[in-house]
N, C-alpha and C positions, 0 to 999 in steps of 0.2 A: 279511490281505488275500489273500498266496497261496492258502491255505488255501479260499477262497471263488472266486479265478480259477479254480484248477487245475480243479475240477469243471466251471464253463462252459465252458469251453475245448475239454474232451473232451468237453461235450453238442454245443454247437455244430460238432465235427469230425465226431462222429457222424451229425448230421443232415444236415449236407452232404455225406455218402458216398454218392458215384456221381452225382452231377448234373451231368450235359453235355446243359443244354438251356436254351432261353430263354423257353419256354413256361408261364406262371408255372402252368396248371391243372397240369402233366404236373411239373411242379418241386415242387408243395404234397406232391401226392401222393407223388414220390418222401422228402422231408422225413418227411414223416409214418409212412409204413412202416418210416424207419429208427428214428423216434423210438417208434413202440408196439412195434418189437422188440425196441428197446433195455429199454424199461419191461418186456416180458414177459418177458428172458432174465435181468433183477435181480429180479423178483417170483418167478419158479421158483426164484432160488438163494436167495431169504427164505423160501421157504417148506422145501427143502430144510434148514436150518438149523433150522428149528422145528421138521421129522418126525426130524430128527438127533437132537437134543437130545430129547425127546419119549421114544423109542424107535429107535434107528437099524436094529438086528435086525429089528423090529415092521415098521418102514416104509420098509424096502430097496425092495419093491416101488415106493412112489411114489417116493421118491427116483428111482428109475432111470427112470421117468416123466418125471419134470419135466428129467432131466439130456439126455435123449431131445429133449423139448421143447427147451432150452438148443442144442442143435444145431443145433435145427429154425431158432431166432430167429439164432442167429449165421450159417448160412446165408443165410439172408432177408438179412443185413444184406454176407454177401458177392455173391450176387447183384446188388443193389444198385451193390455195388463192380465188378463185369462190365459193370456196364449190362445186366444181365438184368432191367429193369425192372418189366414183364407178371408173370416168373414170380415176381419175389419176391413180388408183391401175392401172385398166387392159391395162393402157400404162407402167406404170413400169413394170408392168410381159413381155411384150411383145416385147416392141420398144427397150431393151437391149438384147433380142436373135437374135433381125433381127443386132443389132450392131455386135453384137459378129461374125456372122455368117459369116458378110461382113468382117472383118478381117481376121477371118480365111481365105475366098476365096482367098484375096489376099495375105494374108502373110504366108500360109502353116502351115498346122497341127505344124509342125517344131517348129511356133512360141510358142506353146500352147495355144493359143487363144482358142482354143475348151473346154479347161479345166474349162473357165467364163461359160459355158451353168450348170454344175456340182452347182455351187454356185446357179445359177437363178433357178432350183428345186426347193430350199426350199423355194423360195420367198412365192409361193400359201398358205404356210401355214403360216410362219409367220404373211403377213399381212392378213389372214381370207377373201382371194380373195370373197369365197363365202359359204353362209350356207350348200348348198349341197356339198356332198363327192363328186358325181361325177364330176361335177364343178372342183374344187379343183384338183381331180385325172387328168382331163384332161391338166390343165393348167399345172402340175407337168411334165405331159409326154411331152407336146410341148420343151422342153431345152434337153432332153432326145434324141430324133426325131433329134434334130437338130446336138447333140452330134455325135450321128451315123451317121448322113446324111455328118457333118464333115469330120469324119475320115476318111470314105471311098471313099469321091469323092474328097477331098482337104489332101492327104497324103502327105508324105515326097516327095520332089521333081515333086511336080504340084504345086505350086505357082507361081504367075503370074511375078515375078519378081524375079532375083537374088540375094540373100543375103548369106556375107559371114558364111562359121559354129561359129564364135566367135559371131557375133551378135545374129545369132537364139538362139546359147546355152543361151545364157547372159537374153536373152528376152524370151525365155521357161522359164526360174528359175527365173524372174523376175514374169511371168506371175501366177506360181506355189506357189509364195510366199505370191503375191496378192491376190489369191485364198484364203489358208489359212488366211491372216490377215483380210481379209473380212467375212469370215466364221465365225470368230472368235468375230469380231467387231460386226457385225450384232446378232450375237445370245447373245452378251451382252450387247448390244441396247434392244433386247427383253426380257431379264432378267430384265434388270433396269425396263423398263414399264413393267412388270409384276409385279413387287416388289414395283414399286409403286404404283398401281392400287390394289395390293392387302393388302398396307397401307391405300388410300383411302376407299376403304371398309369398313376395322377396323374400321374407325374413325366413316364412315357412320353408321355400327352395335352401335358404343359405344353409340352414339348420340340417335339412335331408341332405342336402349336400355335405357338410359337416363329419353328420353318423353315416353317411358312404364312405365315405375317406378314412374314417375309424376304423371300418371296415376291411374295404378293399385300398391295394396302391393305387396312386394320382389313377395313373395311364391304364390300368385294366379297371375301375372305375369308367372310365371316359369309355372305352372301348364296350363296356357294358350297356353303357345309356346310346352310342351308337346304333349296335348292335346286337337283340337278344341270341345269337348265337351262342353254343357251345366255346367258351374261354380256354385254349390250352397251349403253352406255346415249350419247345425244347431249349434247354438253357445248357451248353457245354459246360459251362464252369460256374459253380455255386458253392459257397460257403454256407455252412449247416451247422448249425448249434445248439445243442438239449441243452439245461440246467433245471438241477432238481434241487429243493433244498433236503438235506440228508435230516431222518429222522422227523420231518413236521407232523406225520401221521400222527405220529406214538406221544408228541408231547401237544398238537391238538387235544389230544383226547381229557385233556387237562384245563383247556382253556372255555369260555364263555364261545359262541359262536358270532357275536359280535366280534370277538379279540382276532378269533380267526380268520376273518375277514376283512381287518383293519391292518392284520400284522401284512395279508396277501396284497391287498389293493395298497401297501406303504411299500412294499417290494418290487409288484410289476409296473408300479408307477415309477417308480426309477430306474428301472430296465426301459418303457417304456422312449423317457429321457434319452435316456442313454444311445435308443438305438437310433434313435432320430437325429441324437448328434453325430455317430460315424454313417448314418448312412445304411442303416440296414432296413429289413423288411422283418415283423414279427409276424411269425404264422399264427400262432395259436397257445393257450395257455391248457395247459390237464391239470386239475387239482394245484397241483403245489410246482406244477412243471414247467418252463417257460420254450418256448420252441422258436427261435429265429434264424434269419437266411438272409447272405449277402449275395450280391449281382444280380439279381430279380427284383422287380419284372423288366428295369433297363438298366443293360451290364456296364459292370463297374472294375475297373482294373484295379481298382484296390484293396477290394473285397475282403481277400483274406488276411489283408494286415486290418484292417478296419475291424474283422471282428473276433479276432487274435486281444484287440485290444478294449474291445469292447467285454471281451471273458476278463480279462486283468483290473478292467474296474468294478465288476460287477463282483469279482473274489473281493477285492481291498473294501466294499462298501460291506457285503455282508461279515466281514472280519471285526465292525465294530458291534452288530446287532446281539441283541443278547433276550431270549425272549424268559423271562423271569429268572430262573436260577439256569437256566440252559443255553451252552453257548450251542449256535447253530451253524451249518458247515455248507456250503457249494458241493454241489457234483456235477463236472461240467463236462460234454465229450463236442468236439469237431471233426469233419470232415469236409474235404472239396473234391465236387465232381460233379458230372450231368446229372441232368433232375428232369422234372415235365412240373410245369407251376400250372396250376388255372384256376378257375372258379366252380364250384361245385355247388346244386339244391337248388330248387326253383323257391323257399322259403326260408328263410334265417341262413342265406349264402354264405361260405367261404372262402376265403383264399387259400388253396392248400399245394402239397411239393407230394411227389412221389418219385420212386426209383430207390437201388441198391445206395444213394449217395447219402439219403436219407433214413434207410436200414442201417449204415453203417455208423453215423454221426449218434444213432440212440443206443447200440452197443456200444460206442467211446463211452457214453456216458453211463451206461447200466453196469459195464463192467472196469467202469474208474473208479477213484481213491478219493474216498471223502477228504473236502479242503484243495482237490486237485483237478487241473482239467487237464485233462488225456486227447490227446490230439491223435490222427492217423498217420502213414510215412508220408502220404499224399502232402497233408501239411506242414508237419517237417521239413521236408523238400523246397517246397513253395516258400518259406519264413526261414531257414535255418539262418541265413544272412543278418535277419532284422531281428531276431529275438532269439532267448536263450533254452537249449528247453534243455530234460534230461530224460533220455532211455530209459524204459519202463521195462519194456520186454515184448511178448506174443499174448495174445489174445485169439480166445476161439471165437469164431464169426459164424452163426451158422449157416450152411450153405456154401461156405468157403474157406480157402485153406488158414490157419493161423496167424493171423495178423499182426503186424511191429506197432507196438505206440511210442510213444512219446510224450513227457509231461511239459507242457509249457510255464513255463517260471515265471520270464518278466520280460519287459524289454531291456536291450541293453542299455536306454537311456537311464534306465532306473539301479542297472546292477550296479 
């Protein structure tokens, strides 16, 4: 088993040398220059080994070629380790043509060595040498150039030294083979970071998508990535709900602002819950204030039992809270009526409610009875059937005349 890690290990170290970036195109490419210089700096010491054994007198010359090249690739791969990004690419495009080239000279078309310029073509594109085409195009043609310039000044029977036809044959189809299995390897080096670069992505989308949602509801979400238009749509009938906790200022002032913070995000995290369980929409939170709304952004008949009943748990859960020597109290107000919902800010957007329906539901609750939630006639009206409440009295509104509340108790499942 080690035996089979210990190589992963060192491929996967190798490939991630020198990546300090989040950019997955500028990341693939770093990836991959380490990984075809790794392959070309182990394919010059294989071949090494074969002109070793062969004749090592005979093929000093390439030998010192390829150990040349071997340089050239450990370079590129310390580059890399600098953060010399750029220049390792356009030494890996380059410093393996001038290799190739010098083999051929010496060892004759014969050997196929000319056939490695064919492979070094695709390089420009795989690793995204450079944004421009023509960039790119030029770097494609230099292996090309050199291909030609091979064949015809270094042909059969101009190489600098004599080698018998078994060995050239042996080292053609040796050289042809390598061709292909490098072709082959490289372009599934570039599959793999492609495939994973375009699983990071995914994950990246799921995530934005995610803290969208956080944000905005499902459907005015969707309608935003549609659409950057202006979001704002009329909603007849909406359910409206302030809750404040009574007193947090005054005994904040008491607390760690760690405490204060843990006591907050342990509260609208269960408001949170809660609202997802009936079905509501939360607007927005002020300090210690929690703001939600039922029937928006897709209307719901149930709305105002839903969050009739969503005020009834969120009373009974802060009934056991107790924050050091201080029991702490609900102030909660409703209302139901037309609203305008939309989305608001080309930066740090919200989803937000305007109209008198929402003027009215923050006076239920500014001018309610700690421990109590104060509902309007509107809601009364709407629940008197399904829940129990009791007659408060008139309230001034400002702007309009005196207003009837009402205190909602419980359901009658609970009286």
């Amino acid at each position: 088993m080690l035996i089979i890690k210990y190589p992963i290990n060192i491929w996967e170290s190798i490939s991630a040398n020198g990546l300090d970036t989040f950019d997955t195109d500028i990341k693939r490419s770093i990836i991959l220059v380490n990984q075809i210089a790794f392959c070309g700096l182990i394919t010059s010491l294989v071949y090494n080994i074969l002109y070793a054994l062969y004749d090592l007198h005979l093929l000093f010359p390439a030998i010192s070629i390829n150990i040349i090249g071997m340089i050239f690739f450990a370079g590129i791969l310390l580059l890399n380790k600098l953060h010399k990004h750029n220049a390792a690419k356009w030494t890996l495009v380059l410093a393996p043509n001038l290799q190739i080239f010098a083999l051929t000279y010496y060892l004759g078309t014969a050997s196929g060595m000319q056939l490695l310029h064919i492979m070094m073509a695709s390089f420009p594109l795989l690793l995204a040498i450079n944004d421009r085409i023509y960039i790119r195009a030029i770097f494609v043609i230099i292996p090309i150039l050199f291909y030609i310039l091979s064949y015809f000044s270094f042909s059969s029977g101009k190489n600098l030294i004599a080698l018998d036809t078994l060995f050239l044959s042996t080292l053609f189809m040796t050289v042809s083979i390598s061709v292909f299995a490098l072709v082959i390897l490289f372009l599934h080096l570039f599959h793999v970071e492609v495939k994973r670069a375009e699983r990071l992505q995914s994950l990246e989308y799921d995530r934005a998508e995610s803290l969208l949602l956080n944000i905005l509801p499902a459907d005015v979400a969707r309608q935003l990535k549609d659409d950057a238009k202006v979001i704002a749509e009329r909603h007849d009938s909406v359910s409206v709900l302030f809750c404040d906790i009574v007193g947090f200022t005054r005994i904040s002032d008491q607390l760690a602002p760690e405490q204060i913070i843990s006591i907050l995000n342990d509260f609208f995290s269960y408001l949170d819950r809660l609202a997802e369980h009936y079905g509501l929409e939360k607007i927005k939170t002020i300090g210690d204030s929690y703001m939600i709304a039922g029937g928006i952004p897709v209307p719901d008949s149930q709305h105002a039992r839903n969050i009739a009943n969503f005020a009834l748990d969120a009373q009974d859960y802060m009934e056991q809270i107790h924050i050091g020597r201080n029991k702490v109290y609900l102030r909660i107000g409703i209302h139901i009526g037309p609203l305008v919902a939309g989305v608001i800010g080309r930066q740090k957007f919200s989803y937000d409610v305007w109209g008198d329906t929402v003027n009215i539901a923050s006076r239920m609750e500014s001018h309610g009875i700690t421990g109590e939630i104060q509902v309007s006639e509107t809601v009364y009206w709407l629940l008197r059937s399904e829940f129990i409440f009791l007659y408060r009295g008139e309230i001034p509104v400002k702007g309009k005349s005196p207003m009837r509340t009402y205190l909602l108790k419980r359901s009658p499942l609970l009286a």
